[in-house]
C-alpha positions as CSV (number, residue, x, y, z in Angstrom):
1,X,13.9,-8.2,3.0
2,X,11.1,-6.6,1.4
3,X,11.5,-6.2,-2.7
4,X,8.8,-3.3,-3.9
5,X,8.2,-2.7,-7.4
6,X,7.1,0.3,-9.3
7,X,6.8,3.8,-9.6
8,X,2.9,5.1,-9.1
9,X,1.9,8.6,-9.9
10,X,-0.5,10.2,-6.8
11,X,-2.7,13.1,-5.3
12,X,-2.4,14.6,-1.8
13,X,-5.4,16.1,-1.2
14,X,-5.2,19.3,1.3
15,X,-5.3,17.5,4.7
16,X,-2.1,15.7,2.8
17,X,-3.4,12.1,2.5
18,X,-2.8,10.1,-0.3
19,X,-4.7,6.7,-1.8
20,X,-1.8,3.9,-1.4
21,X,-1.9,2.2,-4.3
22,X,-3.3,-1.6,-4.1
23,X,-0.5,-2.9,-6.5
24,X,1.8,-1.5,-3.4
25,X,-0.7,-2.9,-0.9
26,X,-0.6,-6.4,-2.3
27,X,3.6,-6.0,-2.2
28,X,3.5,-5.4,1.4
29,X,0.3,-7.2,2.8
30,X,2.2,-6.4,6.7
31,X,1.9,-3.0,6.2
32,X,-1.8,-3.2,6.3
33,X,-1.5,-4.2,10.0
34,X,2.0,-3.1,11.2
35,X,2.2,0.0,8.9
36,X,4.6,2.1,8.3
37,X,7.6,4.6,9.8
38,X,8.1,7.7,7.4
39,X,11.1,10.0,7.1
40,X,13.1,12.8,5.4
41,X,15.5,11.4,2.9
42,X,19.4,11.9,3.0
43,X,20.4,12.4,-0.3
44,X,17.4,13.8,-1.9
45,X,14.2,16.4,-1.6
46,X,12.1,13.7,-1.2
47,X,10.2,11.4,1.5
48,X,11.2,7.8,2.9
49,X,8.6,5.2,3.6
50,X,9.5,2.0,5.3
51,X,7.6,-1.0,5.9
52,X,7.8,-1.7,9.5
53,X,10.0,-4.9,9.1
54,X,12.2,-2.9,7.0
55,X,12.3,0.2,9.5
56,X,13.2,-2.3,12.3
57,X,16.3,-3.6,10.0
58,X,17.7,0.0,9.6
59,X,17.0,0.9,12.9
60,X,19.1,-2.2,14.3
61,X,21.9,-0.7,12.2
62,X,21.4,2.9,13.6
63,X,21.8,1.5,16.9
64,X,25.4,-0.1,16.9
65,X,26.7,3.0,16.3
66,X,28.9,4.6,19.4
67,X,26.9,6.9,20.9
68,X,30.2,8.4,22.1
69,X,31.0,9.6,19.1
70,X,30.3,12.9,18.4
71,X,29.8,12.9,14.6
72,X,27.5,9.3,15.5
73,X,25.2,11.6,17.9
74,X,25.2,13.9,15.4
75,X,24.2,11.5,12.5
76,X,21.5,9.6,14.3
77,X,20.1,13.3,15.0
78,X,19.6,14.2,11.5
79,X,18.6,10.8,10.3
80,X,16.4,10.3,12.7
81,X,14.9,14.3,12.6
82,X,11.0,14.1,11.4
83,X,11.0,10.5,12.0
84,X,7.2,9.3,12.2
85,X,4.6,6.2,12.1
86,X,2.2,6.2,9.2
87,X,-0.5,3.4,9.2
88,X,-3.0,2.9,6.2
89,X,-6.9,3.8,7.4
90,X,-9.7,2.2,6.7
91,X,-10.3,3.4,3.2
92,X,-6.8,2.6,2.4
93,X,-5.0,6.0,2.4
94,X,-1.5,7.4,4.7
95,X,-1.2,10.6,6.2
96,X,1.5,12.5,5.7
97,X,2.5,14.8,8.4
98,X,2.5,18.4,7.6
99,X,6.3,18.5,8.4
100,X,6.9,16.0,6.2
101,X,5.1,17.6,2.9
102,X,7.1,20.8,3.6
103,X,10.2,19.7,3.7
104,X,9.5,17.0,0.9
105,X,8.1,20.8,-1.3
106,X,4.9,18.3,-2.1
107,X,2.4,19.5,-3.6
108,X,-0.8,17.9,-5.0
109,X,0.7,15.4,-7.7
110,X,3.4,13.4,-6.0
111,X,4.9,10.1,-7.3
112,X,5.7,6.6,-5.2
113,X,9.0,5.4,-6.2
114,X,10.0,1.9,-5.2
115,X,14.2,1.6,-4.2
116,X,14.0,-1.8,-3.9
117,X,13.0,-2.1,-0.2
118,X,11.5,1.2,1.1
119,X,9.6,3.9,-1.3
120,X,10.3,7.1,-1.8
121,X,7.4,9.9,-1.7
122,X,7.9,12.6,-4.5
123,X,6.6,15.8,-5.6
124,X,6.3,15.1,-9.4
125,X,7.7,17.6,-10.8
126,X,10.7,17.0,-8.4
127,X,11.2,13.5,-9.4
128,X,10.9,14.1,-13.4
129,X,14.3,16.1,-12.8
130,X,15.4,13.2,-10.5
131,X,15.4,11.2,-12.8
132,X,16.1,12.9,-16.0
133,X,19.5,11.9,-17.1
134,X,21.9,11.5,-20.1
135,X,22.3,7.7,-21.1
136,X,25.9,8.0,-21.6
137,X,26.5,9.8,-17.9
138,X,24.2,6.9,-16.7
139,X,25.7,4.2,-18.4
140,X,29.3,5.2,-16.9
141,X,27.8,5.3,-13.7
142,X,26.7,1.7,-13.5
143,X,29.7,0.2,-15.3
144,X,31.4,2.3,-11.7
145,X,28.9,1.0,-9.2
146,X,28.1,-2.0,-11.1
147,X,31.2,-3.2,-12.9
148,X,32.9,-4.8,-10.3
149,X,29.7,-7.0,-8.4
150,X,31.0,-10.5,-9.4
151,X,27.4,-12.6,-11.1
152,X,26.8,-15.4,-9.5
C-alpha cells in the first residue's frame, strides 16, 4: 500500500492540466509508467486520484459486492460515475477531464492533498474551509475515531 505525503498548492491552466509535483513523482515512481485512475469523491467537493496499484486494490473490493443487490448496483453506479485514467505526459503534467473540474468547482489554484494512499484534487479555496476547524471539535473527534485503536 502506497503511503503519500503532503499537501502541494497548484495551477490548472485553461485546457485543465496541472504540473504534478516531483516530490509526488518521486512518492509514486509507478505512476510514471502505469499512471493514474481519477474520480469524484464521496464525501467531499473534491477530486480522487489513485495510483494504479492502489485503484486495482479498491476496485477488487468494489467487485465482491452482490451485484443482486439493488442498493450494491446502485452504489458501484455512483462510485464508479466519472471514473477515468489519467497518465503523466512528457513534460510531467495530468489532465483533468473537463467533467471532472466541474464537478470538483476547480478553478485555477487547486491544492494536492495526500490521504494517506490516494490524493485528493482541490479547488483552494474549497480546501481552506475543508480544513478549517476548531481544535477542541477536532481533538474530540480523534479521541472518538482514535481512542479505541489499541498501539502496538
Amino acid at each position: 500500500m502506497a503511503e503519500i505525503i503532503g499537501t502541494y498548492e497548484c495551477k490548472v491552466d485553461v485546457k485543465g492540466r496541472l504540473m504534478f509535483p516531483s516530490q509526488l513523482r518521486a512518492q509514486i515512481p509507478s505512476a510514471s509508467v502505469e499512471g493514474f485512475v481519477i474520480k469524484r469523491s464521496i464525501f467531499m467537493k473534491c477530486l480522487e486520484l489513485y495510483p494504479k496499484e492502489e485503484w486495482q486494490i479498491e476496485s477488487k473490493r468494489i467487485n465482491t459486492l452482490n451485484r443482486f443487490k439493488k442498493k450494491n448496483v446502485d452504489f458501484i453506479r455512483k462510485f464508479m460515475a466519472g471514473v477515468k485514467t489519467a497518465e503523466l505526459d512528457k513534460t510531467g503534467r495530468i489532465l483533468i477531464p473537463k467533467d471532472l473540474i466541474k464537478y470538483g468547482a476547480i478553478k485555477s489554484e487547486i491544492v494536492l492533498a495526500s490521504v494517506v494512499n490516494k490524493i485528493e484534487i482541490w479547488d483552494r479555496a474549497e480546501y481552506e474551509k475543508a480544513v478549517d476547524y476548531d481544535p477542541d471539535e477536532f481533538a474530540s473527534l480523534a479521541e472518538e475515531v482514535m481512542g479505541d485503536n489499541e498501539t502496538e
